[in-house]
Backbone as CSV, one residue per row, in Angstrom:
resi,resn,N_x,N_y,N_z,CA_x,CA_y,CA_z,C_x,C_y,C_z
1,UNK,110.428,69.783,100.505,111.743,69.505,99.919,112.565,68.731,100.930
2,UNK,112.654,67.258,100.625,113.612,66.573,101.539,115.014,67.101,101.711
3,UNK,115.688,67.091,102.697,117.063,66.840,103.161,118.150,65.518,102.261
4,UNK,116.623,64.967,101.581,118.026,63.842,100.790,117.770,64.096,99.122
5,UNK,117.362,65.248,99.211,116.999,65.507,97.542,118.552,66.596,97.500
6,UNK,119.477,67.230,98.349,119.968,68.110,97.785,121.359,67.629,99.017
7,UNK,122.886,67.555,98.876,123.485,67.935,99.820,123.555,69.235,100.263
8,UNK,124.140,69.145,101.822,124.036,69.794,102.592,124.685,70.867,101.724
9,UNK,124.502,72.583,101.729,126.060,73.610,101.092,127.311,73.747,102.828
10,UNK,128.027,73.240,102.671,129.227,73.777,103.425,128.956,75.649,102.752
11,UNK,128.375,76.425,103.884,128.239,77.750,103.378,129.752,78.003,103.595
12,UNK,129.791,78.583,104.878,130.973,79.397,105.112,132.397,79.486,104.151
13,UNK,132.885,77.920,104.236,133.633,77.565,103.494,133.628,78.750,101.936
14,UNK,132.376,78.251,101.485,132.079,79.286,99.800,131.773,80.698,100.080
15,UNK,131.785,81.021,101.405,131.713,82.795,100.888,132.592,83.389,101.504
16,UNK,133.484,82.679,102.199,135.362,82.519,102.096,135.960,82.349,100.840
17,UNK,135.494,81.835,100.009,136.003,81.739,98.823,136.184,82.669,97.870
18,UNK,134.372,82.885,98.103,133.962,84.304,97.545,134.852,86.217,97.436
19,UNK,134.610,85.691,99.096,134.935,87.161,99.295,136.602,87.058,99.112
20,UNK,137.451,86.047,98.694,138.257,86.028,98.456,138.676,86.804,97.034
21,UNK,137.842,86.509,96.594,137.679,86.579,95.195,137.906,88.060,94.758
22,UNK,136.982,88.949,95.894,136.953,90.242,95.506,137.694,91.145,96.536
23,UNK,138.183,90.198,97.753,139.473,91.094,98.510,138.668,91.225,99.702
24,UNK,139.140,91.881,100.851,138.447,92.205,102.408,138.010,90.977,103.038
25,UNK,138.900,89.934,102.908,138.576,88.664,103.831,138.378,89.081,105.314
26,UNK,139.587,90.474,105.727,139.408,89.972,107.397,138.130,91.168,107.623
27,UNK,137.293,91.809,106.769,136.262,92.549,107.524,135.096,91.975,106.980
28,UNK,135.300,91.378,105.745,133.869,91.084,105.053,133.490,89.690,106.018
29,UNK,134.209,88.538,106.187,133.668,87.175,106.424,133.428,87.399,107.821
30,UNK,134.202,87.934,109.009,134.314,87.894,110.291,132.288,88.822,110.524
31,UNK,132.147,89.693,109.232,130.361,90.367,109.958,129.347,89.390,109.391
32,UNK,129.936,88.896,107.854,128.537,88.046,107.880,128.627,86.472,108.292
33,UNK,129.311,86.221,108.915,129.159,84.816,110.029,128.210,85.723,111.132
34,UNK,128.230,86.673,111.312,127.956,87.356,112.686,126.638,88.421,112.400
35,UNK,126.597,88.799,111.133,125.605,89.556,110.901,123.989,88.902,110.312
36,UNK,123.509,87.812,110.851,122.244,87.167,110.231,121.184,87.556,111.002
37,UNK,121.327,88.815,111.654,120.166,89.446,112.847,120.515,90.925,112.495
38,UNK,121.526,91.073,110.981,121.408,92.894,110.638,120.222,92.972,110.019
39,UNK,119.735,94.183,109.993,118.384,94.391,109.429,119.092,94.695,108.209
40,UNK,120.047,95.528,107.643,119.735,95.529,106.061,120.353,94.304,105.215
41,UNK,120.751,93.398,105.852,121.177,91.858,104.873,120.114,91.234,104.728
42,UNK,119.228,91.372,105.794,118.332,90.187,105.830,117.042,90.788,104.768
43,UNK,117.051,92.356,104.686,116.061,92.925,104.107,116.124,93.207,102.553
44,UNK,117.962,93.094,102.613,118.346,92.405,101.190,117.718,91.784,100.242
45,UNK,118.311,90.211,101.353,117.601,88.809,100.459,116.632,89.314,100.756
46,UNK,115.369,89.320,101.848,113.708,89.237,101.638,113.344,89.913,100.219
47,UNK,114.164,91.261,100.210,113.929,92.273,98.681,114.103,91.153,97.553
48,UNK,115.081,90.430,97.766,115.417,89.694,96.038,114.789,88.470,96.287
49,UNK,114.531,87.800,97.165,113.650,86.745,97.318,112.321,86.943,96.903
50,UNK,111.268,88.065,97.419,109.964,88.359,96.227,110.066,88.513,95.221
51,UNK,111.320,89.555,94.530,111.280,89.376,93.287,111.267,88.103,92.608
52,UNK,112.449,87.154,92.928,112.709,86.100,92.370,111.836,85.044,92.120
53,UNK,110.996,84.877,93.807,109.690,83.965,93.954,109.048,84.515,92.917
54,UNK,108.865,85.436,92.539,107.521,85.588,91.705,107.596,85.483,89.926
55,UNK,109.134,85.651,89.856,109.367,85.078,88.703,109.508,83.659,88.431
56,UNK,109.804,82.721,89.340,110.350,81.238,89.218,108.682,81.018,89.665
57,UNK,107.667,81.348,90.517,106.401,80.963,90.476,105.495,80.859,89.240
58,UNK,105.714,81.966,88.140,105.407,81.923,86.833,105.609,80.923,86.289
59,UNK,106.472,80.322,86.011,106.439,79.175,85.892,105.338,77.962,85.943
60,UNK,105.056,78.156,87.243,104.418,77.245,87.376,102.488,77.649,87.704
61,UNK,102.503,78.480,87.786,101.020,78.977,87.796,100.985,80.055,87.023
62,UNK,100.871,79.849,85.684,101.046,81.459,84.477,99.898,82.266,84.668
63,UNK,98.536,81.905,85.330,97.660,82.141,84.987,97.430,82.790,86.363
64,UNK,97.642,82.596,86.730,97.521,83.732,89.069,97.835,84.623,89.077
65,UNK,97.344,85.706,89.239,97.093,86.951,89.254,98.727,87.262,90.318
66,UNK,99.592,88.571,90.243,100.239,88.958,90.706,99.593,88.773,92.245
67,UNK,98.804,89.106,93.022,98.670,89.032,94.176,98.393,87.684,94.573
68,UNK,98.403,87.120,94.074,97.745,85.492,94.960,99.179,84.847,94.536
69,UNK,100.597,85.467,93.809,102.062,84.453,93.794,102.733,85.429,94.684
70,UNK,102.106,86.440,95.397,102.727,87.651,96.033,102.562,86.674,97.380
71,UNK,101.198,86.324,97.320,100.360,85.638,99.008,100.821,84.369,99.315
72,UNK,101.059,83.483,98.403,102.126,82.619,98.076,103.628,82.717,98.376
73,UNK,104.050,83.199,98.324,105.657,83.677,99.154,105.488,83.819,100.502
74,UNK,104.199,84.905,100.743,104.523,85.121,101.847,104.511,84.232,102.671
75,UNK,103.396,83.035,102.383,102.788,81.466,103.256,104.020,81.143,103.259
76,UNK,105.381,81.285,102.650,106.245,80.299,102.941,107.188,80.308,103.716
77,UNK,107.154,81.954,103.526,107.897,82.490,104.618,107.094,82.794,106.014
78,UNK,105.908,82.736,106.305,105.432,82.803,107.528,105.380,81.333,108.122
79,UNK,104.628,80.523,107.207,104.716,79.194,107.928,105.600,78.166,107.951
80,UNK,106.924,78.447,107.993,108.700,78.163,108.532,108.916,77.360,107.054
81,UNK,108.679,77.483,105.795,108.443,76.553,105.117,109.935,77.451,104.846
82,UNK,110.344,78.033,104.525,111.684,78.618,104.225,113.026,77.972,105.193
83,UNK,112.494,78.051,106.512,112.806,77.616,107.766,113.363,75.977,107.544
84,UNK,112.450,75.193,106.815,112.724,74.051,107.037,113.526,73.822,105.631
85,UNK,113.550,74.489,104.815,114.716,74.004,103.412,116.121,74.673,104.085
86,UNK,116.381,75.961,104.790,117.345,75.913,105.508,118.071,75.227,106.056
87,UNK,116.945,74.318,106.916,117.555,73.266,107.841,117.910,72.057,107.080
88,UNK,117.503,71.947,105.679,117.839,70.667,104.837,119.047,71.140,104.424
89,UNK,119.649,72.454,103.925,120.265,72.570,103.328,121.670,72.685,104.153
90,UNK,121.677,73.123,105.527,122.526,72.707,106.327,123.259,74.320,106.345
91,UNK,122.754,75.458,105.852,123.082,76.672,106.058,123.911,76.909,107.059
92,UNK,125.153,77.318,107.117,125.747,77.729,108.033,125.708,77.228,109.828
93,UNK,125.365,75.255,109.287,125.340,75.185,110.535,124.040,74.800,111.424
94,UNK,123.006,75.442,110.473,121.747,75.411,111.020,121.126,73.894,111.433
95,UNK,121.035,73.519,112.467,120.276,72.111,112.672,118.616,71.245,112.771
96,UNK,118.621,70.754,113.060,117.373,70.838,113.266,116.250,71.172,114.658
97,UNK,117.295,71.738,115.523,116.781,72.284,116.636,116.661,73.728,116.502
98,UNK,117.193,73.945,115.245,116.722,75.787,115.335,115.155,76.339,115.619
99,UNK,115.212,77.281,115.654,113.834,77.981,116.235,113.439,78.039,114.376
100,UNK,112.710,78.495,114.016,112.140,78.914,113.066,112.369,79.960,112.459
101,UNK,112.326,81.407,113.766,112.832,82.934,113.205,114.090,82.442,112.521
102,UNK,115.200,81.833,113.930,116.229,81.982,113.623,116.939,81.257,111.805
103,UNK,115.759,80.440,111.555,116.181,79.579,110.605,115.968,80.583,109.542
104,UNK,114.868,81.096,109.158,114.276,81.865,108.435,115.279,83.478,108.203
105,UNK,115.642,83.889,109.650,116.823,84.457,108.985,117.864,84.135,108.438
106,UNK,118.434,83.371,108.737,119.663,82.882,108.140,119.188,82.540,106.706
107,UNK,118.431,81.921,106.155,117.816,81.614,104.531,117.769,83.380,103.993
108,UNK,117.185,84.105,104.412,116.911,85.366,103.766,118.787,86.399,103.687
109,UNK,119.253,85.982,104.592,120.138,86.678,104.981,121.119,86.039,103.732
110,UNK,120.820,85.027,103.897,122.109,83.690,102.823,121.874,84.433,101.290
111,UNK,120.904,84.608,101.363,120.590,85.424,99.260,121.182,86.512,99.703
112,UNK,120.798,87.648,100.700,121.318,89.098,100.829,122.654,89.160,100.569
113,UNK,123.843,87.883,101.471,124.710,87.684,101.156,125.621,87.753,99.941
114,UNK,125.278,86.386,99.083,125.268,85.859,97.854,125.450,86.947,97.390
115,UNK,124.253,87.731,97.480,124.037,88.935,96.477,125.273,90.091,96.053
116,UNK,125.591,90.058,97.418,126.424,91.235,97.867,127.882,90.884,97.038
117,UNK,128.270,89.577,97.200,129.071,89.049,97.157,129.367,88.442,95.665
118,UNK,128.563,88.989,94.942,128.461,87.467,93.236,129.404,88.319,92.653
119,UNK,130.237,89.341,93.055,131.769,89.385,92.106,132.643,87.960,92.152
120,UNK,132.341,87.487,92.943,133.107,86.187,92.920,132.631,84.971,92.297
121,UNK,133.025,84.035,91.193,132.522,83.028,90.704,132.247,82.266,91.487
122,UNK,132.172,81.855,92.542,132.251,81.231,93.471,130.591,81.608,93.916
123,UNK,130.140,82.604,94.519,128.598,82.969,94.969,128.179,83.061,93.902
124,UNK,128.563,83.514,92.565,127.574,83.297,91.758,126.932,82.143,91.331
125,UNK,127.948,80.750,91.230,127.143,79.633,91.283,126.411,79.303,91.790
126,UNK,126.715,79.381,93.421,126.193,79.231,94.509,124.656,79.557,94.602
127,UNK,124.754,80.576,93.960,123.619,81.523,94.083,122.425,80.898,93.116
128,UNK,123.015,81.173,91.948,122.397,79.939,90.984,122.069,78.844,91.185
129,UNK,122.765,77.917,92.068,122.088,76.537,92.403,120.781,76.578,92.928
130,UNK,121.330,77.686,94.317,119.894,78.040,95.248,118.442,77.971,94.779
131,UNK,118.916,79.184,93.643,117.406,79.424,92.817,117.215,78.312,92.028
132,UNK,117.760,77.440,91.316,117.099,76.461,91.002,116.680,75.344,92.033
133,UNK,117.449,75.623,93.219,116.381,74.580,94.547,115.164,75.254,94.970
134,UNK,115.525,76.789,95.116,114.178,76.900,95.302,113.019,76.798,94.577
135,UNK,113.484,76.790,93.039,112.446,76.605,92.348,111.744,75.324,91.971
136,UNK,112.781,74.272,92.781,112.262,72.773,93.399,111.303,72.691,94.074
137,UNK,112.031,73.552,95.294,110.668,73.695,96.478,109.538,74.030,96.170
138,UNK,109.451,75.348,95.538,108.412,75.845,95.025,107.466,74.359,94.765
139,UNK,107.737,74.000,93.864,106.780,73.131,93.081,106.498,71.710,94.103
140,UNK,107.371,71.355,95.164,106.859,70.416,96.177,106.333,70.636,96.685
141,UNK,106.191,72.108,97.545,105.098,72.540,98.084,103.997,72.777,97.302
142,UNK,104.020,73.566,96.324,102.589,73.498,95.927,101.661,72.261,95.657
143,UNK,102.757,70.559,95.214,102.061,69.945,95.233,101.522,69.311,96.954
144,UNK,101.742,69.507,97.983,101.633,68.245,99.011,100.686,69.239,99.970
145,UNK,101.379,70.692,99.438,99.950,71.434,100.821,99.726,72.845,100.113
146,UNK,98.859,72.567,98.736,98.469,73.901,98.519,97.427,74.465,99.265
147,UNK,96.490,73.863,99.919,95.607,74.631,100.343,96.160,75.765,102.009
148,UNK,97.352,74.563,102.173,97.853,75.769,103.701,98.869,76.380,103.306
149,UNK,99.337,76.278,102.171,100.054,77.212,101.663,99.534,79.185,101.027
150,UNK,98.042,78.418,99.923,97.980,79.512,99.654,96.810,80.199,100.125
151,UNK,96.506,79.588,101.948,95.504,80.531,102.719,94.333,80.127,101.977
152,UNK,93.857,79.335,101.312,92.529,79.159,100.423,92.176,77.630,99.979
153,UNK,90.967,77.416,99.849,91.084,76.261,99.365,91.112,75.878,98.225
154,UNK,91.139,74.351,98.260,92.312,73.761,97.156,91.284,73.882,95.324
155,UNK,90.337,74.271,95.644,89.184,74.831,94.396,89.976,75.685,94.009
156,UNK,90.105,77.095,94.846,90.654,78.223,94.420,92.121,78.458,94.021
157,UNK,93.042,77.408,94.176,94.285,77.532,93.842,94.327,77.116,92.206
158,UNK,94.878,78.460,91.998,95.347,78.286,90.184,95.751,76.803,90.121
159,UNK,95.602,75.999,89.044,96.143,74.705,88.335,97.595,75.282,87.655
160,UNK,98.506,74.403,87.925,99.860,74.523,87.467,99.536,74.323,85.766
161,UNK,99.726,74.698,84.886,99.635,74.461,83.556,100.754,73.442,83.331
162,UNK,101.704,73.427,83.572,103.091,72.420,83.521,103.742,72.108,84.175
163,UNK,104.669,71.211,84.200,105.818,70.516,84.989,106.458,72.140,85.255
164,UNK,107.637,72.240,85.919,108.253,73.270,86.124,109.402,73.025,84.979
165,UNK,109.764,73.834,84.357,111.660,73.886,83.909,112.417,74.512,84.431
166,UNK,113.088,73.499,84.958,114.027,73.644,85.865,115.490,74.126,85.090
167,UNK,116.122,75.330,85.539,117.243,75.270,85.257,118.474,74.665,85.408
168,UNK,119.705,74.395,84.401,120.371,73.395,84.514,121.703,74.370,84.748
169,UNK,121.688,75.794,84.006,122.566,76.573,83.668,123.209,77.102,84.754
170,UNK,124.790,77.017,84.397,125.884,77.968,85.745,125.969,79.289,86.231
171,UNK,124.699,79.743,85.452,124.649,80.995,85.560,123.243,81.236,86.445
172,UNK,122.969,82.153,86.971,121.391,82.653,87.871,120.935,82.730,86.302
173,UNK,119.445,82.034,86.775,118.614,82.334,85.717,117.817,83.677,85.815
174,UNK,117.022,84.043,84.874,116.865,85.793,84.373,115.491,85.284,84.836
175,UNK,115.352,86.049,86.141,114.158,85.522,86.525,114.029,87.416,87.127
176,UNK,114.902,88.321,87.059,114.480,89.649,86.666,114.505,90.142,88.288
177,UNK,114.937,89.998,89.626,115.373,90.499,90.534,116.295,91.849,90.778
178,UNK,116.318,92.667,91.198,117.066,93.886,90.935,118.067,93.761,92.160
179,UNK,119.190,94.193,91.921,120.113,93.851,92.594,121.168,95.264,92.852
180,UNK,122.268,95.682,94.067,122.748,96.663,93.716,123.361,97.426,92.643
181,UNK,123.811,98.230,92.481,124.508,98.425,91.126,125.513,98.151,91.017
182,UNK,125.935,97.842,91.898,128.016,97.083,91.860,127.575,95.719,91.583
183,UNK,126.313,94.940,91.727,126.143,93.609,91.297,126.646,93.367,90.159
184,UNK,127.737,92.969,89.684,127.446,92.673,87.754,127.203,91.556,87.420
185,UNK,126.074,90.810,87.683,125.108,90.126,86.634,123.746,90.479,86.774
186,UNK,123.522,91.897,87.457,122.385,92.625,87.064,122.951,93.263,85.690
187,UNK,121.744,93.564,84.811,122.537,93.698,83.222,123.820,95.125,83.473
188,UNK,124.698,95.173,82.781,125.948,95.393,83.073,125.493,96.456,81.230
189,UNK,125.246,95.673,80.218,125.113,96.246,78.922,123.627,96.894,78.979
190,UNK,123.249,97.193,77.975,122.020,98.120,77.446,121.276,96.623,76.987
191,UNK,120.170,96.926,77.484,118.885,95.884,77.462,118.090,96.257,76.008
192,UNK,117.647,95.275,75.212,116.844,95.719,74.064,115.383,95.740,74.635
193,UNK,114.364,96.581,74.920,113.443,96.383,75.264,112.255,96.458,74.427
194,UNK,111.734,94.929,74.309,111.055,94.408,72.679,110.052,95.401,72.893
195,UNK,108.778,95.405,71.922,107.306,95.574,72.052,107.069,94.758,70.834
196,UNK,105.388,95.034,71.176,105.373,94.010,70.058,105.196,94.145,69.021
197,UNK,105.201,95.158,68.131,105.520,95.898,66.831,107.112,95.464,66.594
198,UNK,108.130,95.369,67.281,109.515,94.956,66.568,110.317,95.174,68.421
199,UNK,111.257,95.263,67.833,112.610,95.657,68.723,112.905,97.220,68.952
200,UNK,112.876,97.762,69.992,112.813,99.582,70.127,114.570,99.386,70.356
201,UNK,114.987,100.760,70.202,116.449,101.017,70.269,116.723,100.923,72.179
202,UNK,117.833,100.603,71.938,118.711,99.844,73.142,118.589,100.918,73.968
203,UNK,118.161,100.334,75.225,117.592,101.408,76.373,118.634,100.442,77.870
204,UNK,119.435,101.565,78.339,119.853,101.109,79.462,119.220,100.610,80.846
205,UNK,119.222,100.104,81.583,118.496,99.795,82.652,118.343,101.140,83.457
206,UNK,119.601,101.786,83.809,119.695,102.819,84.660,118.578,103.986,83.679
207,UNK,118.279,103.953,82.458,117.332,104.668,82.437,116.179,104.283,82.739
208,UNK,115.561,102.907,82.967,114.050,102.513,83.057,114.066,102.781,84.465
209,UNK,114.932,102.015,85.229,115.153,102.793,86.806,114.855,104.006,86.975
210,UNK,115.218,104.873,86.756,115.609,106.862,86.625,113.960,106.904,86.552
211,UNK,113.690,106.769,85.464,112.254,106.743,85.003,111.195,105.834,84.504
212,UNK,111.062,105.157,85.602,109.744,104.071,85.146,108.818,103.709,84.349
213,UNK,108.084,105.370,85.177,106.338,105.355,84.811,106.516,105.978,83.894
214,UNK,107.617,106.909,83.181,107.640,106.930,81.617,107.819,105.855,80.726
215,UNK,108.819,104.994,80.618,108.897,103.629,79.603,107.688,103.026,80.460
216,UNK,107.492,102.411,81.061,105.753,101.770,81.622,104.944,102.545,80.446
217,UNK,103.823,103.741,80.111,103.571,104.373,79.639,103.515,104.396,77.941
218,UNK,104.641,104.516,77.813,105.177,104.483,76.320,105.264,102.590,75.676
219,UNK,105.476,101.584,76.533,105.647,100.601,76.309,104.258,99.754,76.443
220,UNK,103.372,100.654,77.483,101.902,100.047,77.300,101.687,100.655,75.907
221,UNK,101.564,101.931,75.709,100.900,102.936,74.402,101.354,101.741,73.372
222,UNK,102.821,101.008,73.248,103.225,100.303,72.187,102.552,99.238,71.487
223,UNK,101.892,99.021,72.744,101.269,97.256,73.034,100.022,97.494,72.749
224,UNK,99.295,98.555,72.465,97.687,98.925,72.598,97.365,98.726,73.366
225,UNK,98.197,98.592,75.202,97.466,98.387,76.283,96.789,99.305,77.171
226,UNK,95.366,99.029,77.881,94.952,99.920,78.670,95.256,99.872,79.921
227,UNK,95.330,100.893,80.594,96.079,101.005,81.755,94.873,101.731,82.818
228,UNK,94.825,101.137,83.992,93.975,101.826,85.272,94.806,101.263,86.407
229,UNK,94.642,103.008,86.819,95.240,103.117,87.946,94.632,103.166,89.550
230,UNK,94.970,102.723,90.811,94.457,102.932,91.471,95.298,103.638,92.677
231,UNK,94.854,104.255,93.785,95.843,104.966,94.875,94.868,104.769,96.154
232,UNK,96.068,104.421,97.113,95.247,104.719,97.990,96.718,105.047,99.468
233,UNK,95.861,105.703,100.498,96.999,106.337,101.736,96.376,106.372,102.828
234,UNK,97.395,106.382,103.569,96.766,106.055,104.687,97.853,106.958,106.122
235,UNK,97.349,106.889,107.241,98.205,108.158,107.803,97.793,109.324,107.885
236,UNK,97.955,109.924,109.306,98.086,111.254,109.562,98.907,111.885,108.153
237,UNK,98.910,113.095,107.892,98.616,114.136,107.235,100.232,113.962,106.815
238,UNK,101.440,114.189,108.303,102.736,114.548,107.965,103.241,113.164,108.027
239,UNK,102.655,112.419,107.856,103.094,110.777,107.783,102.478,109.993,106.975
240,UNK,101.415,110.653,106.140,101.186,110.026,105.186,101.602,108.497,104.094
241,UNK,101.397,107.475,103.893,102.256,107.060,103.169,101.215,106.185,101.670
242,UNK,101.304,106.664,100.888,101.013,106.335,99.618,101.008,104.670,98.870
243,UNK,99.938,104.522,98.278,100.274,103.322,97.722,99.925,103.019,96.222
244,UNK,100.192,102.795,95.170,99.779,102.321,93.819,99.699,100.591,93.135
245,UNK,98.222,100.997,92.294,97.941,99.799,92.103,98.101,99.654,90.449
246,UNK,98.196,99.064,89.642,98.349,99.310,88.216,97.413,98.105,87.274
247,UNK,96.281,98.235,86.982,95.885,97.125,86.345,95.817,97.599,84.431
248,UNK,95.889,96.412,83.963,95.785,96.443,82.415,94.368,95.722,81.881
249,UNK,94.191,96.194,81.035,93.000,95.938,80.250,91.492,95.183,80.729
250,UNK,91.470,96.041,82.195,90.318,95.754,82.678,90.550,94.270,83.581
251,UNK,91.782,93.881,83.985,92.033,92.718,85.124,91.730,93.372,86.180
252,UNK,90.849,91.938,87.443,90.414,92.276,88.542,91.558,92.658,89.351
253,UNK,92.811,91.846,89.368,94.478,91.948,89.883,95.240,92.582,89.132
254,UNK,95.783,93.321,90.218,97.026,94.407,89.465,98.021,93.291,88.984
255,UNK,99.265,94.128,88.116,100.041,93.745,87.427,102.083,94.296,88.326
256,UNK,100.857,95.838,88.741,101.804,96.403,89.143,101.774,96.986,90.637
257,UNK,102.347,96.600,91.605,101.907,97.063,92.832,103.313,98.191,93.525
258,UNK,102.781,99.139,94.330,104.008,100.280,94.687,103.364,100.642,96.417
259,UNK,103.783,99.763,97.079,103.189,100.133,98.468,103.999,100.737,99.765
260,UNK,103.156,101.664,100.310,103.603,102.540,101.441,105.336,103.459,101.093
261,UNK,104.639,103.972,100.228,105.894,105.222,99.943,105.137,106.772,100.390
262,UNK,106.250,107.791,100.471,105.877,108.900,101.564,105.079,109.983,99.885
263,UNK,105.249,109.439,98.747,104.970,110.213,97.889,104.121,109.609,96.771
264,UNK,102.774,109.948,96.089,101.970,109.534,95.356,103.122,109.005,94.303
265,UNK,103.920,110.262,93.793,104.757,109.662,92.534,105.254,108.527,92.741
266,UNK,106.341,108.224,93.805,107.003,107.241,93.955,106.304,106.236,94.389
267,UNK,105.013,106.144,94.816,104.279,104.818,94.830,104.151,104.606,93.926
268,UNK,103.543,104.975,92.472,103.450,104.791,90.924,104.785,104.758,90.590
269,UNK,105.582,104.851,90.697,106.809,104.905,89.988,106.853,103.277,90.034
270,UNK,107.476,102.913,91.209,107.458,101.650,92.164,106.758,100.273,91.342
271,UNK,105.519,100.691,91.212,104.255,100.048,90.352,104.567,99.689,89.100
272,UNK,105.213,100.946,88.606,105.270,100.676,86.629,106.161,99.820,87.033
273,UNK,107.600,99.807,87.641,108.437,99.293,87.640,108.580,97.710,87.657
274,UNK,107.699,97.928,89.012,106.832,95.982,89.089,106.560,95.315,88.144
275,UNK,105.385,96.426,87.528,104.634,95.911,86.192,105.477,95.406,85.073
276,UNK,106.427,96.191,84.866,107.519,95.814,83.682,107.942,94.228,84.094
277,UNK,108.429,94.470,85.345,108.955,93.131,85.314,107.714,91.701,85.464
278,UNK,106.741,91.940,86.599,105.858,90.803,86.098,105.338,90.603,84.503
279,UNK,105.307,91.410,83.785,104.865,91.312,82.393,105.892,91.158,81.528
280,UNK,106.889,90.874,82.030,108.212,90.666,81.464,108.675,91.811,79.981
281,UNK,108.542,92.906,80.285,108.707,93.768,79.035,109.844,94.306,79.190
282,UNK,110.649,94.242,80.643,112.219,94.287,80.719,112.551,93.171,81.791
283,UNK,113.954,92.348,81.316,114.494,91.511,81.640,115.410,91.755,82.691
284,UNK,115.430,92.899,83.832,116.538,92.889,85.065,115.244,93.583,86.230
């Protein structure tokens, strides 16, 4: 992604704006100019950045198994490829002498931000633009270096079925990222959650949250889908930590992945939850 495909964002400026928007200018702006080396901002965005990558990757490879658009993110974020749309985009400053970590945080940290912050019309655009650049990038990279992108060679990389569609809209597109609960353009109303027999009665988010691997369950049973599960742990005894795998109707790749939690349940929980959203059977 060139530097002359997008102007630079004057950040600061817009999440001055932002946080204007929703009040606490002199404590909110003075930590995150200063906070792009906190561990929970940056672990934020990384959180809504997989989600998001893997919905705006659909797009463009429908047919790739959840783990190989999972392995795909990660190439982009290990090999500074995140690093260098930062530096196009002119993030807070960032030049082109930055180190790489440092670039790479500041990009992850910039969504954590956003995130925190989209009471204000102002980051929510913002935010929205992003994801439709990244979902630019996405598709430049995959065309100019898929094979060092996705660790494999260029045989084994899924074929894009289509151009990408790109969003045009002022709003973040529903690309199904979970966000805090004070976020409100994580769904705010009761979600209809289809199957494919009709439309089931209006189910809140905070209940599919609460309980996952029940609607997972009931929403496969809907679909006539088969479900196999897999577990696996690892760890001493009082450190145990759990992991779940979720495949449907006999796929070699899960659908639904729930890794390193201290409890079998909540690794499956984790999983259905995934699953819903890569299979798109709920929309947040």
């Amino acid at each position: 992604m060139s530097s002359t495909d997008t102007d630079p964002l004057s950040f600061d400026p817009v999440l001055r704006s932002a946080v204007l928007d929703v009040g606490g200018e002199d404590v909110v702006v003075p930590s995150l100019q200063t906070a792009v080396n906190h561990d929970g901002l940056r672990a934020l965005g990384r959180h809504v950045l997989v989600e998001m990558s893997v919905g705006l990757l659909r797009n463009h490879l429908r047919s790739a198994p959840l783990i190989r658009l999972l392995a795909y993110e990660q190439a982009l974020h290990d090999l500074g490829i995140y690093a260098s749309w930062c530096r196009d985009y002119g993030l807070t400053g960032v030049d082109g002498e930055a180190g790489e970590d440092y670039a790479t945080a500041i990009w992850t940290a910039t969504f954590g931000a956003l995130c925190l912050l989209s009471r204000g019309g102002t980051a929510r655009a913002m935010l929205s633009t992003m994801i439709t650049r990244l979902e630019n990038g996405f598709w430049d990279a995959l065309e100019v270096q898929p094979a060092v992108v996705m660790h494999d060679s260029p045989s084994a990389l899924p074929c894009a079925d289509t151009p990408p569609v790109v969003s045009t809209s002022s709003s973040p597109v529903s690309v199904g990222f979970p966000l805090p609960s004070s976020v409100p353009f994580a769904p705010e109303s009761n979600s209809h959650l289809g199957t494919s027999q009709g439309s089931s009665p209006a189910i809140s988010k905070e209940q599919v949250i609460a309980q996952p691997l029940l609607f997972f369950n009931q929403m496969a049973a809907q679909r006539g889908v088969n479900v196999q599960k897999k577990f696996t742990s690892r760890g001493p005894e009082h450190q145990r930590e759990w992991s779940a795998y979720l495949y449907i109707d006999g796929q070699l790749q899960p659908c639904g992945v729930g890794e390193a939690y201290r409890t079998k349940k909540s690794a499956e929980s984790a999983a259905a939850l995934s699953a819903m959203r890569v299979l798109q059977w709920i929309e947040f």
